[in-house]
N, CA, C and O atoms as a CHARMM CRD file, in Angstrom:
* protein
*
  324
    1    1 UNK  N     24.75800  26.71100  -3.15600 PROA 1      0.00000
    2    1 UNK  CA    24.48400  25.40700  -2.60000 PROA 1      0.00000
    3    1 UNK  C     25.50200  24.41900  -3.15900 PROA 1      0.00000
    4    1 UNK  O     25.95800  24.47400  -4.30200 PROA 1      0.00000
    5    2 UNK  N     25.81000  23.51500  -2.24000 PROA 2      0.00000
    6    2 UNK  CA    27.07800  22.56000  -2.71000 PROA 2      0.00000
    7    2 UNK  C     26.41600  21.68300  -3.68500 PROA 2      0.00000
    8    2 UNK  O     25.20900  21.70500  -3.92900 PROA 2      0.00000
    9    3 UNK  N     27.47500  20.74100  -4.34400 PROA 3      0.00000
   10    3 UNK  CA    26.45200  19.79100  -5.17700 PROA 3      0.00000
   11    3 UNK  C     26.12600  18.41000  -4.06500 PROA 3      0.00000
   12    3 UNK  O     25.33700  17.50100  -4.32200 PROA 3      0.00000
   13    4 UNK  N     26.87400  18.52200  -2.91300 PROA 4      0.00000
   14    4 UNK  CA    26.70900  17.10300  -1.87900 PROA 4      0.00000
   15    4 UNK  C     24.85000  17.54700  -1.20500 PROA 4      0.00000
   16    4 UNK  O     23.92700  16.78100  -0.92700 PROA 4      0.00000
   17    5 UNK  N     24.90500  18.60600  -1.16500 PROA 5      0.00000
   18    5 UNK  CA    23.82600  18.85900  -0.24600 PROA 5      0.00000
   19    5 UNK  C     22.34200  18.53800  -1.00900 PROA 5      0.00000
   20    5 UNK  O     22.06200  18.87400  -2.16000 PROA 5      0.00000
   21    6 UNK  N     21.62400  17.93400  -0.23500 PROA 6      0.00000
   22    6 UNK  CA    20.38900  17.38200  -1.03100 PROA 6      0.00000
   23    6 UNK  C     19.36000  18.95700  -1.07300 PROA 6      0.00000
   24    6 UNK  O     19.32500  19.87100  -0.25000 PROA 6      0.00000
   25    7 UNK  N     18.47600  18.75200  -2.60200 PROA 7      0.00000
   26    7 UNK  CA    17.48200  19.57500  -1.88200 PROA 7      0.00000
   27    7 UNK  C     16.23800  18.95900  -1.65200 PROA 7      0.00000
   28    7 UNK  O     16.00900  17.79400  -1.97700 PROA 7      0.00000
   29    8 UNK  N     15.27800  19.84100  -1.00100 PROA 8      0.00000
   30    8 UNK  CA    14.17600  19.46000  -0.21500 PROA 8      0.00000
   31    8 UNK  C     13.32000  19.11600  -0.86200 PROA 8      0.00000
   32    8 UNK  O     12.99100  19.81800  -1.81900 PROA 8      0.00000
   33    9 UNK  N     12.72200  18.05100  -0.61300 PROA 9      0.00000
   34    9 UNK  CA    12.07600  17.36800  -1.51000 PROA 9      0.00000
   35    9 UNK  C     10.43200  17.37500  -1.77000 PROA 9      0.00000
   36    9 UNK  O     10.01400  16.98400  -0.68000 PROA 9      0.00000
   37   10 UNK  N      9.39900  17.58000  -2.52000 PROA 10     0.00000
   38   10 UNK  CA     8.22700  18.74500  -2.27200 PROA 10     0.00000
   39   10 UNK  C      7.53700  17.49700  -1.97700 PROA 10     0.00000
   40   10 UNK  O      7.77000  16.39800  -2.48100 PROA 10     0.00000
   41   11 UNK  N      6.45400  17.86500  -0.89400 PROA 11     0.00000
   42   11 UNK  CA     5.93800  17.40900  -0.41300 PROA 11     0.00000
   43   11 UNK  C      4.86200  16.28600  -1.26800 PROA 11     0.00000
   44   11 UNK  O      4.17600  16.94300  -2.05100 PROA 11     0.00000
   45   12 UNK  N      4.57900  15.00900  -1.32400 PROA 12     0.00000
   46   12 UNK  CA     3.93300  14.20200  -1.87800 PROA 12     0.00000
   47   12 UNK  C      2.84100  14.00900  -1.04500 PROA 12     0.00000
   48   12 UNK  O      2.86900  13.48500   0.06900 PROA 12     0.00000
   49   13 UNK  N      1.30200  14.72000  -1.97900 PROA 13     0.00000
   50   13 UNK  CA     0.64300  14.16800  -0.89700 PROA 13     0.00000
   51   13 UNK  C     -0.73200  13.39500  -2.17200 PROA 13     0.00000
   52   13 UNK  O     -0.34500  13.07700  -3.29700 PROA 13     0.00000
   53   14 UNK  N     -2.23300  13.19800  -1.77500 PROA 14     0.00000
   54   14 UNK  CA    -3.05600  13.25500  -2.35400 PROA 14     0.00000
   55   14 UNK  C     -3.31100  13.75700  -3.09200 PROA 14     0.00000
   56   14 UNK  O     -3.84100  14.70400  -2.51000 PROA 14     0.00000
   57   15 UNK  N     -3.42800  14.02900  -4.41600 PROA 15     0.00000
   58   15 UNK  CA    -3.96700  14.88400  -5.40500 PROA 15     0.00000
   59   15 UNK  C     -2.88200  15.75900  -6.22400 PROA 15     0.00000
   60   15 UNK  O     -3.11700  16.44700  -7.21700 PROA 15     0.00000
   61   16 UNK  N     -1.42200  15.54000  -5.46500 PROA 16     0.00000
   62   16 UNK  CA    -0.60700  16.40700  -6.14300 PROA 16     0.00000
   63   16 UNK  C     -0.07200  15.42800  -7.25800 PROA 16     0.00000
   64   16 UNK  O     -0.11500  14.20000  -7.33400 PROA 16     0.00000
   65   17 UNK  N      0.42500  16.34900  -8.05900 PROA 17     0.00000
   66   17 UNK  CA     1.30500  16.34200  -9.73400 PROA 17     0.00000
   67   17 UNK  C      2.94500  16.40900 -10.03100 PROA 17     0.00000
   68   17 UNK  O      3.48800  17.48500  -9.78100 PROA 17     0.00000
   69   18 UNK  N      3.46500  15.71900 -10.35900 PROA 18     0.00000
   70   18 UNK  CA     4.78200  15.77200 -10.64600 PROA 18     0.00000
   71   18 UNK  C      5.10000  15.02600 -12.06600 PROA 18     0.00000
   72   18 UNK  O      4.50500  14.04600 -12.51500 PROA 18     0.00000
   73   19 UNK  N      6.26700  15.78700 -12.70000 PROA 19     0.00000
   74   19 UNK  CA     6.55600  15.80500 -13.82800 PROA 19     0.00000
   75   19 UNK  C      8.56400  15.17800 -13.51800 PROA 19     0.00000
   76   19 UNK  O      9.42700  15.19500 -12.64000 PROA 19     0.00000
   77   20 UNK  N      8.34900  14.71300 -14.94100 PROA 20     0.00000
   78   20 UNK  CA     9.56400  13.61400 -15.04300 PROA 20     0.00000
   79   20 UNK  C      9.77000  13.95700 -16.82000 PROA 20     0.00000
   80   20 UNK  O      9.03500  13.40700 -17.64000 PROA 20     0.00000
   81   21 UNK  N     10.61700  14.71000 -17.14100 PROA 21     0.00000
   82   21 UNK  CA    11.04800  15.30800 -18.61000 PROA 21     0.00000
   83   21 UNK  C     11.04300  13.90900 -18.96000 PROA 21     0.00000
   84   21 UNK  O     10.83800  13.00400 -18.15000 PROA 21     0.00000
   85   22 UNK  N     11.27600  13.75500 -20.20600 PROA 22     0.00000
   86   22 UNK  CA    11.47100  13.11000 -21.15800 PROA 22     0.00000
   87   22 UNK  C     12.34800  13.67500 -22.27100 PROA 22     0.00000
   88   22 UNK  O     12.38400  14.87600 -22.53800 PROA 22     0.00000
   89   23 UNK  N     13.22400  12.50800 -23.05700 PROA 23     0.00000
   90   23 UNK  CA    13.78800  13.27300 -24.59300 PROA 23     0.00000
   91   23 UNK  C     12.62700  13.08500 -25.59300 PROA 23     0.00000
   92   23 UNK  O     11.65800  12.33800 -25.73000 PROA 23     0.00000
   93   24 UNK  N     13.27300  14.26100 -26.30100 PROA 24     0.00000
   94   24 UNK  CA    12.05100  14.80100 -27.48100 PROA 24     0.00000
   95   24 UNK  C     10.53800  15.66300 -27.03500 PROA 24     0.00000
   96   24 UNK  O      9.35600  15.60600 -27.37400 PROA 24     0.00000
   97   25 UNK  N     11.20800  16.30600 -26.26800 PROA 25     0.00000
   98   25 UNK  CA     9.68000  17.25600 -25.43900 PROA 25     0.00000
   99   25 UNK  C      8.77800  16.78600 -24.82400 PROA 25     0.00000
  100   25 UNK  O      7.91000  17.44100 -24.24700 PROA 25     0.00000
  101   26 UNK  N      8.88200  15.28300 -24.87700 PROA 26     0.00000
  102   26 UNK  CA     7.67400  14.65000 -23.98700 PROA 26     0.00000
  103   26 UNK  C      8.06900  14.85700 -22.44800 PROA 26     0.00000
  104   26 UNK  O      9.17600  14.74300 -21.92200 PROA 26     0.00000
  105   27 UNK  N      6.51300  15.28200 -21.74000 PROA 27     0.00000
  106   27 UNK  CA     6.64400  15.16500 -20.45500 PROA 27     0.00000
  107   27 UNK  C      5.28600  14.29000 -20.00800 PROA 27     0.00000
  108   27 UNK  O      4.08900  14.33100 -20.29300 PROA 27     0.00000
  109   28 UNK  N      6.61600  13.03700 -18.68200 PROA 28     0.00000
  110   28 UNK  CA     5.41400  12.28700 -18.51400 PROA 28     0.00000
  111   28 UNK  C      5.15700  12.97600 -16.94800 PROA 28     0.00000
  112   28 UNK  O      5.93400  13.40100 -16.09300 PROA 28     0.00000
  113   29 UNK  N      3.69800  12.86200 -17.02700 PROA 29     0.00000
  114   29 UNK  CA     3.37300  13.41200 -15.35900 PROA 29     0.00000
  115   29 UNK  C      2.31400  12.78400 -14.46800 PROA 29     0.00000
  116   29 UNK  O      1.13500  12.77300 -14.82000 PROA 29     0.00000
  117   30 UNK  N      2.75500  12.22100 -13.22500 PROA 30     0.00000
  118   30 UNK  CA     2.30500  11.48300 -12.66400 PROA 30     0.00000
  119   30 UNK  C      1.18500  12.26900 -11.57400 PROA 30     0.00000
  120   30 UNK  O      1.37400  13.45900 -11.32300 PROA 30     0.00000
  121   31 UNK  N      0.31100  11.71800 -11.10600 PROA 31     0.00000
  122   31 UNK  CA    -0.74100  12.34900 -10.48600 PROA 31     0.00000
  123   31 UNK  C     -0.87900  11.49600  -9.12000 PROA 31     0.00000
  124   31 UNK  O     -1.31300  10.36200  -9.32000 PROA 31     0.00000
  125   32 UNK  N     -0.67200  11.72800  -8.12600 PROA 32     0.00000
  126   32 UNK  CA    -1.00100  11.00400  -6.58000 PROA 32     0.00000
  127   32 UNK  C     -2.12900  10.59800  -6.83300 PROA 32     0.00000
  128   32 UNK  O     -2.59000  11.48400  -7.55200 PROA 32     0.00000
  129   33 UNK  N     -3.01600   9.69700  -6.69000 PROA 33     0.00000
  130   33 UNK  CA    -4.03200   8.99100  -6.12100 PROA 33     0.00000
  131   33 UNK  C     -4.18100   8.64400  -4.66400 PROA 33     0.00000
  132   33 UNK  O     -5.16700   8.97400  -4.00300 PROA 33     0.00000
  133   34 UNK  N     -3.26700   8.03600  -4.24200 PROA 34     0.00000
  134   34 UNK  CA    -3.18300   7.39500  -2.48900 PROA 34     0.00000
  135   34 UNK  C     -1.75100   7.72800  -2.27200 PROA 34     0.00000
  136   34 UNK  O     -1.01500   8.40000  -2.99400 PROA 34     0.00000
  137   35 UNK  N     -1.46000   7.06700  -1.02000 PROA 35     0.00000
  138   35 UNK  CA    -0.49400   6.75700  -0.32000 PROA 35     0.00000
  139   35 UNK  C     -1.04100   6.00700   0.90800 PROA 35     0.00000
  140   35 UNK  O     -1.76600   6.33500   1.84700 PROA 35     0.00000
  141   36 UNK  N     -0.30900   4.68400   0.47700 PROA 36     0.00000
  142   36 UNK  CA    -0.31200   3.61000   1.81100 PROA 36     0.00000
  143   36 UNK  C      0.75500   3.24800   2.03300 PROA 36     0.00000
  144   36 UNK  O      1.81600   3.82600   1.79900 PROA 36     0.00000
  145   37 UNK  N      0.49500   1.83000   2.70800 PROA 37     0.00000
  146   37 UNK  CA     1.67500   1.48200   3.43600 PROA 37     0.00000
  147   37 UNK  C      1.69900  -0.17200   2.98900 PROA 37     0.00000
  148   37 UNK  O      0.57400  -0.61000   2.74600 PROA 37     0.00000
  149   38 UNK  N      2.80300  -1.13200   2.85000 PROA 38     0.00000
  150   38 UNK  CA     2.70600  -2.35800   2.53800 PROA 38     0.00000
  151   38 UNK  C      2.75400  -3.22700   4.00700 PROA 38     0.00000
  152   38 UNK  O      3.35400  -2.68000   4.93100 PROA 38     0.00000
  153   39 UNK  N      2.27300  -4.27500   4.19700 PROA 39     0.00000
  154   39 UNK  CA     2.34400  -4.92700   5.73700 PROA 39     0.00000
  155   39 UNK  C      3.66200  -4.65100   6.27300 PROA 39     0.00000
  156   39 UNK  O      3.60400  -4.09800   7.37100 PROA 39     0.00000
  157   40 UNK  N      5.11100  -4.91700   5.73600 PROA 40     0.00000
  158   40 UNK  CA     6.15800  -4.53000   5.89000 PROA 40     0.00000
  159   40 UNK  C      6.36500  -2.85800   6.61900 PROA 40     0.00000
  160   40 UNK  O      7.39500  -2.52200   7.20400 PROA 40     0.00000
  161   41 UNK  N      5.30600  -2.06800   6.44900 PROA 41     0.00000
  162   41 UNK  CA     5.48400  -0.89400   6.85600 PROA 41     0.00000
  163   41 UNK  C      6.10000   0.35600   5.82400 PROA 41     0.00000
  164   41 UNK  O      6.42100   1.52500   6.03700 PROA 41     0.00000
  165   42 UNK  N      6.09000  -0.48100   4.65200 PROA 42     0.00000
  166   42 UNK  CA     6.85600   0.48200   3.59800 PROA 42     0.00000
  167   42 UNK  C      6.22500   1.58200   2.87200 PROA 42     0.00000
  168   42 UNK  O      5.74500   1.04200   1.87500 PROA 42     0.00000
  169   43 UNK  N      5.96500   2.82900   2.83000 PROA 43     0.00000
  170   43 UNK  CA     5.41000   3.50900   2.07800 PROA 43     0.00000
  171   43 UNK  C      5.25200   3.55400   0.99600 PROA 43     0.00000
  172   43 UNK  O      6.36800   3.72600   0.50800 PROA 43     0.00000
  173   44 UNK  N      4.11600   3.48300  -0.20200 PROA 44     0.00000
  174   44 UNK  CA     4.13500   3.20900  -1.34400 PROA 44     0.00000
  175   44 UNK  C      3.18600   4.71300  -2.16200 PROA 44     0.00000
  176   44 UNK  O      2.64900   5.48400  -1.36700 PROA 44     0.00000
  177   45 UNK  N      3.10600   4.89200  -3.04800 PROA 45     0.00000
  178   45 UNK  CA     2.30800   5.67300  -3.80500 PROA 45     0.00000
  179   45 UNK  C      1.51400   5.02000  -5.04700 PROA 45     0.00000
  180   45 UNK  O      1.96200   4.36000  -5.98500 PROA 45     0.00000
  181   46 UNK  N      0.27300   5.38700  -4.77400 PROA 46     0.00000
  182   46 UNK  CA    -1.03200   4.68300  -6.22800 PROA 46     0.00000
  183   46 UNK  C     -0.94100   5.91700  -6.75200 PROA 46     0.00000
  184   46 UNK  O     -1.28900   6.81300  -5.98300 PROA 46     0.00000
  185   47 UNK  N     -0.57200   6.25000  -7.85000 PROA 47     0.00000
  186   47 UNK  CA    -0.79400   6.82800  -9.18700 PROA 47     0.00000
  187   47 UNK  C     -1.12000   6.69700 -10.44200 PROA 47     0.00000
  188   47 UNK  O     -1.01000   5.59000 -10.97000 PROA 47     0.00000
  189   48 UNK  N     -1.60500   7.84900 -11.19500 PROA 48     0.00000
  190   48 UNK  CA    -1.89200   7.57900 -12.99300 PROA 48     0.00000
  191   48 UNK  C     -0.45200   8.40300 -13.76200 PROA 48     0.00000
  192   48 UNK  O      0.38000   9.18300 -13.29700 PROA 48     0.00000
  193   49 UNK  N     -0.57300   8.01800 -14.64300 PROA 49     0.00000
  194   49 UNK  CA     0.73900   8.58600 -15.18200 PROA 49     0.00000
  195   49 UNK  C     -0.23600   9.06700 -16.73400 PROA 49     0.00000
  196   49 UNK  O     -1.13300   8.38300 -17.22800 PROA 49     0.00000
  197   50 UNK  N      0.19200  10.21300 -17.17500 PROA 50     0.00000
  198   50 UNK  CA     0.67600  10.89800 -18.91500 PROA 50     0.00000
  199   50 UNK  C      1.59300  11.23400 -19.39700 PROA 50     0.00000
  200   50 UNK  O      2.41500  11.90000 -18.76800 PROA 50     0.00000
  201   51 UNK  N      1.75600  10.92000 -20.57700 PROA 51     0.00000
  202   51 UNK  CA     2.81500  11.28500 -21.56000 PROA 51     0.00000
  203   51 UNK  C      2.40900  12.28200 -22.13600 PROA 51     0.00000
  204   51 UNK  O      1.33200  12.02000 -22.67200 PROA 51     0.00000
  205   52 UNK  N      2.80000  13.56800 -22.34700 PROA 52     0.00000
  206   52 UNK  CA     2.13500  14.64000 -22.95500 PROA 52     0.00000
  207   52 UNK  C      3.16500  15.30300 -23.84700 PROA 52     0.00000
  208   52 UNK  O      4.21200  15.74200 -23.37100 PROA 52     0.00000
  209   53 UNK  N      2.84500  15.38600 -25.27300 PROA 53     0.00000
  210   53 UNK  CA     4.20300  16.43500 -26.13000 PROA 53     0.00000
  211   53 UNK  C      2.93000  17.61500 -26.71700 PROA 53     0.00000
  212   53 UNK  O      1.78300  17.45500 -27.13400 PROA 53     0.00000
  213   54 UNK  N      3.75200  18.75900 -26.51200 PROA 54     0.00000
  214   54 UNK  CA     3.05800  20.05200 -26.71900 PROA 54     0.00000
  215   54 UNK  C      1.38300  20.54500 -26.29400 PROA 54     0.00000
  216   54 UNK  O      0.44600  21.08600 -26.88200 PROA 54     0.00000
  217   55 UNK  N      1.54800  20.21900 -25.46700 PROA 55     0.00000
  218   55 UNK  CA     0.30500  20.39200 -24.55100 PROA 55     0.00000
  219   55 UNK  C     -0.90500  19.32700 -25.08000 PROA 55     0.00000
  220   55 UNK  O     -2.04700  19.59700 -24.70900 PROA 55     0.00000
  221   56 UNK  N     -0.75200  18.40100 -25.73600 PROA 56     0.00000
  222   56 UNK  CA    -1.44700  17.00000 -26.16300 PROA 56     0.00000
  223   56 UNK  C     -1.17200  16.19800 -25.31700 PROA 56     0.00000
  224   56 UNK  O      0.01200  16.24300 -24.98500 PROA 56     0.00000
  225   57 UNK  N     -1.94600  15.25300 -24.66600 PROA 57     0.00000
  226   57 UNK  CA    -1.84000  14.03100 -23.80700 PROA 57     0.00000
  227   57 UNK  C     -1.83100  12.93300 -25.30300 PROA 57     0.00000
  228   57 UNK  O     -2.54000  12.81500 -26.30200 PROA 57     0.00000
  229   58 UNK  N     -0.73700  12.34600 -24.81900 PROA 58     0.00000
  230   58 UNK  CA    -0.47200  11.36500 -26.12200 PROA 58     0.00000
  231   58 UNK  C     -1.23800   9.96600 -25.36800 PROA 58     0.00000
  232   58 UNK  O     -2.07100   9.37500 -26.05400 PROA 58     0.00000
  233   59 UNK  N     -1.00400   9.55300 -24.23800 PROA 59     0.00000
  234   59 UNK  CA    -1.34400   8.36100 -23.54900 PROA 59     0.00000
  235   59 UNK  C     -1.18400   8.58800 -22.15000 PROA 59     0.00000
  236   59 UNK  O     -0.22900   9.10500 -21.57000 PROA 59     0.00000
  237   60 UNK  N     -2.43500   8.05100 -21.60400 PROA 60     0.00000
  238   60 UNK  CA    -2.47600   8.38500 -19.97500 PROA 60     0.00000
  239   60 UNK  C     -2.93400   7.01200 -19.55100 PROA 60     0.00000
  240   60 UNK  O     -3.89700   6.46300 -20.08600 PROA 60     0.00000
  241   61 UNK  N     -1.95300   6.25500 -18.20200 PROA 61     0.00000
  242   61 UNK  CA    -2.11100   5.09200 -18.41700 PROA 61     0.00000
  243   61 UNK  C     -2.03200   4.54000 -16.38600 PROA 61     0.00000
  244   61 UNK  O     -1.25500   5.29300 -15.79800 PROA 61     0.00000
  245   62 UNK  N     -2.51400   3.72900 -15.66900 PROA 62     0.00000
  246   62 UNK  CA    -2.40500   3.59000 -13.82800 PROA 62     0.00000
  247   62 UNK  C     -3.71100   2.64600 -13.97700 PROA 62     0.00000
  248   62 UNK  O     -4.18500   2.11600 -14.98200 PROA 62     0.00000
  249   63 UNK  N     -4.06600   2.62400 -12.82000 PROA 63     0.00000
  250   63 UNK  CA    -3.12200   3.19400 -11.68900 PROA 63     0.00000
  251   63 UNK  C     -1.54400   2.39000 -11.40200 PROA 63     0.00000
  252   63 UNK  O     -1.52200   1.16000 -11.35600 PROA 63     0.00000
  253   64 UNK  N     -0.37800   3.12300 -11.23400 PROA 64     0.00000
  254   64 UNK  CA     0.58700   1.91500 -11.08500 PROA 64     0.00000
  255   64 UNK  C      1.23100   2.44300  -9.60800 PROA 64     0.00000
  256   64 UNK  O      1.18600   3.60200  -9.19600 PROA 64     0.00000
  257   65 UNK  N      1.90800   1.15200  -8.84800 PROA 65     0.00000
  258   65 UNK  CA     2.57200   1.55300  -7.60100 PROA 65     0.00000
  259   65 UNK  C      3.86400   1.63900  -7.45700 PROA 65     0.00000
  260   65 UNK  O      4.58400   0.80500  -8.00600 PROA 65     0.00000
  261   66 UNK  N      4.31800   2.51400  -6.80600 PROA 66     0.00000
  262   66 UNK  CA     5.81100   2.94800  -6.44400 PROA 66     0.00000
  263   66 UNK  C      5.92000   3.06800  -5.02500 PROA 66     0.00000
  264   66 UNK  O      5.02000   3.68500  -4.45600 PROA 66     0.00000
  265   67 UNK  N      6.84000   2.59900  -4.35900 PROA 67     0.00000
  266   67 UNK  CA     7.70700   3.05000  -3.08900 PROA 67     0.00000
  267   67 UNK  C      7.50500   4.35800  -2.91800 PROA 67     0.00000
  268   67 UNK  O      7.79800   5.01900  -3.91400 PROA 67     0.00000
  269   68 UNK  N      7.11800   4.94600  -2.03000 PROA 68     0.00000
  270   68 UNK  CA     7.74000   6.32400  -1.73800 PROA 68     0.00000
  271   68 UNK  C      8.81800   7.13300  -2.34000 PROA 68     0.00000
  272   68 UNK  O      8.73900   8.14700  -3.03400 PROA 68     0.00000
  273   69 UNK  N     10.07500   6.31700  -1.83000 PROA 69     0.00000
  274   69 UNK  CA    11.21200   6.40200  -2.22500 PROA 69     0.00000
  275   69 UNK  C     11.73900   6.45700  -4.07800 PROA 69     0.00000
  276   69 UNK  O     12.25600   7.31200  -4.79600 PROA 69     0.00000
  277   70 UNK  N     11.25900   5.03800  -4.26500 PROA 70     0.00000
  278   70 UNK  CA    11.34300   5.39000  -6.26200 PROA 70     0.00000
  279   70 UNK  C     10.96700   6.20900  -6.86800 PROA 70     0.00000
  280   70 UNK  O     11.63700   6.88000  -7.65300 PROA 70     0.00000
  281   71 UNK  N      9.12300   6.39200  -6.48700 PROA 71     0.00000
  282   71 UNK  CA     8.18100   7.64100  -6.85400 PROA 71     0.00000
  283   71 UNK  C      9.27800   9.02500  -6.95600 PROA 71     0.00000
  284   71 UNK  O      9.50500   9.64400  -7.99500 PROA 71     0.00000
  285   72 UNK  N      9.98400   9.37100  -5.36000 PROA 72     0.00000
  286   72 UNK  CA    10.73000  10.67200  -5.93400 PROA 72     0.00000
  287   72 UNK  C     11.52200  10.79700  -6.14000 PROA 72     0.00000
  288   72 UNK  O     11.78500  11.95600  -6.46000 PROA 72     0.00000
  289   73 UNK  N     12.08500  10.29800  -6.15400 PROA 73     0.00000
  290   73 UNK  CA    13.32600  10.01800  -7.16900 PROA 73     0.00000
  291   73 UNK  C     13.24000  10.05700  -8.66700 PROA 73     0.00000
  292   73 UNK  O     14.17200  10.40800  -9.39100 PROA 73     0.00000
  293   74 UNK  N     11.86500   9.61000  -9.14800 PROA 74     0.00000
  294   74 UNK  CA    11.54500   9.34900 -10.62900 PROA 74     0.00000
  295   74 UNK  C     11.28700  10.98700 -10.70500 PROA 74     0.00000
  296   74 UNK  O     12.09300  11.75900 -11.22400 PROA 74     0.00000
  297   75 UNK  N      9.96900  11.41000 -10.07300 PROA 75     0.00000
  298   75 UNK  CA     9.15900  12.46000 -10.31300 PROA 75     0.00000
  299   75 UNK  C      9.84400  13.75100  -8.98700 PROA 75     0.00000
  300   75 UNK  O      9.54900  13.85600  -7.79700 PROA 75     0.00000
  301   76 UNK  N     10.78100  14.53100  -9.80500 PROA 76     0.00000
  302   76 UNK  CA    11.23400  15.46600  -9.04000 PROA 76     0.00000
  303   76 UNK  C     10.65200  16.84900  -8.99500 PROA 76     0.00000
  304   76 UNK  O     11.09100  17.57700  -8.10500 PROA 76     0.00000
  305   77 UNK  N      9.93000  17.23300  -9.63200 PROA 77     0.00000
  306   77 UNK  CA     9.22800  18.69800 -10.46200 PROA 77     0.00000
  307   77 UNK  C      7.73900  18.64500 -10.09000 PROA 77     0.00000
  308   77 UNK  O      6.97900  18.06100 -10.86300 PROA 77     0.00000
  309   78 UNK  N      7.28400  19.18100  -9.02100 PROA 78     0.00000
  310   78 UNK  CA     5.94000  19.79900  -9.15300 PROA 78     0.00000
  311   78 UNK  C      5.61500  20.12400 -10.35700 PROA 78     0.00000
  312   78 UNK  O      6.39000  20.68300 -11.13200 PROA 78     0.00000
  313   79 UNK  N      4.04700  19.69600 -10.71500 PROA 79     0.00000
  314   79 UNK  CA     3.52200  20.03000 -11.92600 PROA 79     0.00000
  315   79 UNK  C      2.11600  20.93000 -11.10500 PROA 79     0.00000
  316   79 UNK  O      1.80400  20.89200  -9.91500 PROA 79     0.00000
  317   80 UNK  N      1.46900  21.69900 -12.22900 PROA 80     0.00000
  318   80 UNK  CA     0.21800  22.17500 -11.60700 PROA 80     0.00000
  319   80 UNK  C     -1.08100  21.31400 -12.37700 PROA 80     0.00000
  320   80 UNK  O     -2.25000  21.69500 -12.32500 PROA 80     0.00000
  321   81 UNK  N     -0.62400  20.10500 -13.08000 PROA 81     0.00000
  322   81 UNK  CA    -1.43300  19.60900 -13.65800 PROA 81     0.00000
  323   81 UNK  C     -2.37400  18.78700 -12.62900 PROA 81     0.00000
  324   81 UNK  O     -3.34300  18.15400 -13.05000 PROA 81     0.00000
């Protein structure tokens, strides 16, 4: 695969999990709650977020909102959490 070519981006829906590394082993991982839309028509995502180092939740903290767009961009990695 080239490095221009995007890959496919996993599906964001209700209830799913995505993870965003961190330095020093922390992984923070965000959890779908909703998906709406702003009057503008813009897609947004309601989520909770954790910080977790070695299978400890250090701080779990939401609901907070993101764009569609920011959300995956931030959170690229399916989690099964």
């Amino acid at each position: 695969m080239s490095i221009w070519q995007r890959q496919k981006r996993p599906e964001i829906s209700e209830g799913a999990a995505f993870r965003h590394p961190q330095p020093g082993a922390v992984t923070e991982t965000a959890r779908v709650l909703s998906l709406c839309s702003d009057p503008l028509g813009i897609p947004h995502v309601r989520f909770m977020v954790s910080y977790e180092k070695s299978e400890r939740t250090i701080l779990e903290d939401g609901p907070r909102i993101l764009s569609l767009t920011a959300f995956a961009s931030r959170y690229r990695e399916p989690s099964a959490a």
